[in-house]
C-alpha positions in Angstrom: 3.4 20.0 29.7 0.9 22.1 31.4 -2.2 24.2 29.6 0.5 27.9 30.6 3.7 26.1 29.3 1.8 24.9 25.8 0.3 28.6 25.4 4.2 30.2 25.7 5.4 27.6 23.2 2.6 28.6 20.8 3.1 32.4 21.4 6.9 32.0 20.9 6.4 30.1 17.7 3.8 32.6 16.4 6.3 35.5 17.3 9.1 33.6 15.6 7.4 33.2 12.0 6.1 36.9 12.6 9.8 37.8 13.2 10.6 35.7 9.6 7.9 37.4 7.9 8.9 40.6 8.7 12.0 40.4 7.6 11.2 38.6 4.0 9.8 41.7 3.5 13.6 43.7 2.8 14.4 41.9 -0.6 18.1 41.2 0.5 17.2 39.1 3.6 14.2 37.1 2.3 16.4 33.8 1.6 18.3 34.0 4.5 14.3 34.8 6.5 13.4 31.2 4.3 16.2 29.2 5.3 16.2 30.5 9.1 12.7 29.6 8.7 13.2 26.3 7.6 15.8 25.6 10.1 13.7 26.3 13.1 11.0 24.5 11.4 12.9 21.6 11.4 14.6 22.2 14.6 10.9 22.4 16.4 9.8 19.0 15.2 13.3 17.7 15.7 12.8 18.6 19.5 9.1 17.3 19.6 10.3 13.7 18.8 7.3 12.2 17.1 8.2 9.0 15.8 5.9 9.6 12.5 8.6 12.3 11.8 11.2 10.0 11.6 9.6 7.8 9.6 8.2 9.5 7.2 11.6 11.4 6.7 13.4 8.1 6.2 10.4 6.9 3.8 11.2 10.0 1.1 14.7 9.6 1.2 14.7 5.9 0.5 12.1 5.9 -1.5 9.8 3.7 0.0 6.9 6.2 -0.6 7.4 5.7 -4.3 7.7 2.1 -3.6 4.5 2.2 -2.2 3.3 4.5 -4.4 4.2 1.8 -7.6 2.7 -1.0 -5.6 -0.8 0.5 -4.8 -0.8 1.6 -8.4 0.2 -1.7 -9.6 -2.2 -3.5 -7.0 -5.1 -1.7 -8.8 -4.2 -2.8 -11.9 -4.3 -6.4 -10.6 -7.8 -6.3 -9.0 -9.1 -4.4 -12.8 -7.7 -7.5 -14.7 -8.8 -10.2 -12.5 -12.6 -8.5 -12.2 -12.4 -8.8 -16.1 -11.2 -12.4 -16.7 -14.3 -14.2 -16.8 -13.2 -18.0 -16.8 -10.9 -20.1 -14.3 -8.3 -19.9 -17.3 -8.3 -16.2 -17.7 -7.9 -15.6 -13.8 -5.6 -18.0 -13.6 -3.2 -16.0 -16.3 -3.9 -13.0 -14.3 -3.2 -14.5 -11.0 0.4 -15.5 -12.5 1.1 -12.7 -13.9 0.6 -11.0 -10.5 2.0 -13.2 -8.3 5.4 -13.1 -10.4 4.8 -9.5 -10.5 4.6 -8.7 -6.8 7.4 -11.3 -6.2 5.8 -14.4 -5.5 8.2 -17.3 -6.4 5.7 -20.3 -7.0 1.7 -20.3 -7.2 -1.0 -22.5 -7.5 -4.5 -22.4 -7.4 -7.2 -24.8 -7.3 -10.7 -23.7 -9.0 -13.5 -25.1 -10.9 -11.6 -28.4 -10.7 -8.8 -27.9 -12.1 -5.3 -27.2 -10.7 -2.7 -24.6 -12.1 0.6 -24.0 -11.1 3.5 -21.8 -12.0 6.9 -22.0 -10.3 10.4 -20.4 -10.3 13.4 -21.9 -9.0 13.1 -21.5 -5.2 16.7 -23.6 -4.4 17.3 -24.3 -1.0 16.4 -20.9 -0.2 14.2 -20.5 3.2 10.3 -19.3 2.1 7.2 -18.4 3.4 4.0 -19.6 2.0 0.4 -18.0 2.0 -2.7 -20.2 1.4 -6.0 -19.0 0.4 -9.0 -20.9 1.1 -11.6 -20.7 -1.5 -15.2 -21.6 -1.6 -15.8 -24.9 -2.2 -12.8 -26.9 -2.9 -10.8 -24.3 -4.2 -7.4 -22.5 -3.1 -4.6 -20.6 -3.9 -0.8 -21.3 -2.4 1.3 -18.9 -2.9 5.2 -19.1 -2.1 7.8 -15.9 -1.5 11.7 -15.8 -0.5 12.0 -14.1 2.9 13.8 -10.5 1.9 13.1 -10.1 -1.8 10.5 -9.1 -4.4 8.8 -5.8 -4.7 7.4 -3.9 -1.2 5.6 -6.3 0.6 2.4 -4.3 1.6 0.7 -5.5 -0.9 0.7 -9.2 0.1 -2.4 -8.7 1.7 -4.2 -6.4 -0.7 -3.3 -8.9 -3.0 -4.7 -11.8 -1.6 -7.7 -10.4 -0.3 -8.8 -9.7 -4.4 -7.2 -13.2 -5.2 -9.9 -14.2 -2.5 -13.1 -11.8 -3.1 -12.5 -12.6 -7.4 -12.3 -16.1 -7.3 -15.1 -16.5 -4.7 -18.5 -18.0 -6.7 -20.9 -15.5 -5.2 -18.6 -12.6 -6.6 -18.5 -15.0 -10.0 -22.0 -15.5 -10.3 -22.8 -11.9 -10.4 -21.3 -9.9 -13.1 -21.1 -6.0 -12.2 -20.1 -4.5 -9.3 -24.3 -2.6 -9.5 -24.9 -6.6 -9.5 -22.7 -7.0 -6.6 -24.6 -4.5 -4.2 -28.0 -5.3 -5.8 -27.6 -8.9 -4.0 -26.3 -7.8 -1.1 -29.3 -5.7 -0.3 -31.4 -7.9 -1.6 -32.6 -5.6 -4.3 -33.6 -3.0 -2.3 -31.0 -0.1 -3.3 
């Protein structure tokens, strides 16, 4: 659109909520003024057709913003217990925990050594598997069905604390002041 075409628009829109506003002012048409409102609200950014619109619309009414929502909350959650557990045991219990959580069907992890592994029954069932390389010697394999378990944008949140917890500079040093404090080298 051109600089004079984007000015009109603007001008009609400003005249159309001063229209709306006006007439909330009489107390028997200030619904209607609302809903009109709404309507050519609704119609406007119908007729602009962003694509974010869309989606965003679709993501309240099916509830994939609260999906998402649950899963961030939940992911945090994760990343607090696993920063607690202090031995290859107690990360290993929160790992499983998690993984079964965020729908993982089987998981292992190498660390320290030792191998742990928790599995559900996958069947014949096609999967997809995510392997995490850890320092060292260490890993963690994690298996999913294709299509089920909780919203799957926290696969990678997930793994990324899976990898920056079990990692042996992030072990060696306890607090997260710790953390930055050998980062910088001590100069903070």
């Amino acid at each position: 659109m051109t600089p004079r075409k984007v000015a009109l628009i603007l001008y009609g829109a400003c005249a159309v909520g001063a229209v709306f506003s006006l007439a909330m002012m009489n107390s028997r048409t200030s619904g209607i003024a609302i809903i009109m409102f709404c309507v050519a609200a609704w119609v406007g950014v119908q007729h602009l057709g962003y694509v974010e619109f869309g989606v965003a619309g679709r993501m309240f009414v099916d509830g994939a913003f609260r999906r998402q929502l649950s899963g961030q909350v939940a992911i945090r959650g994760f990343e607090a217990g696993l920063a607690a557990a202090e031995s290859a045991e107690q990360k290993w219990e929160v790992i499983r925990e998690g993984a079964t959580r965020f729908g993982f069907k089987a998981v292992r992890m190498g660390l320290d050594g030792k191998t742990y592994e928790h599995q559900h029954d996958l069947g014949s069932e096609k999967h997809w598997t995510i392997f995490i390389p850890l320092e060292g010697d260490g890993f963690v394999e994690l298996e999913r069905l294709f299509n089920q378990g909780p919203d799957s944008s926290v696969v990678a949140p997930f793994a990324d604390i899976v990898w920056k917890a079990t990692s042996p500079k992030w072990r060696a040093v306890g607090s997260k002041a710790e953390v930055l404090d050998a980062m910088m080298g001590g100069q903070r």
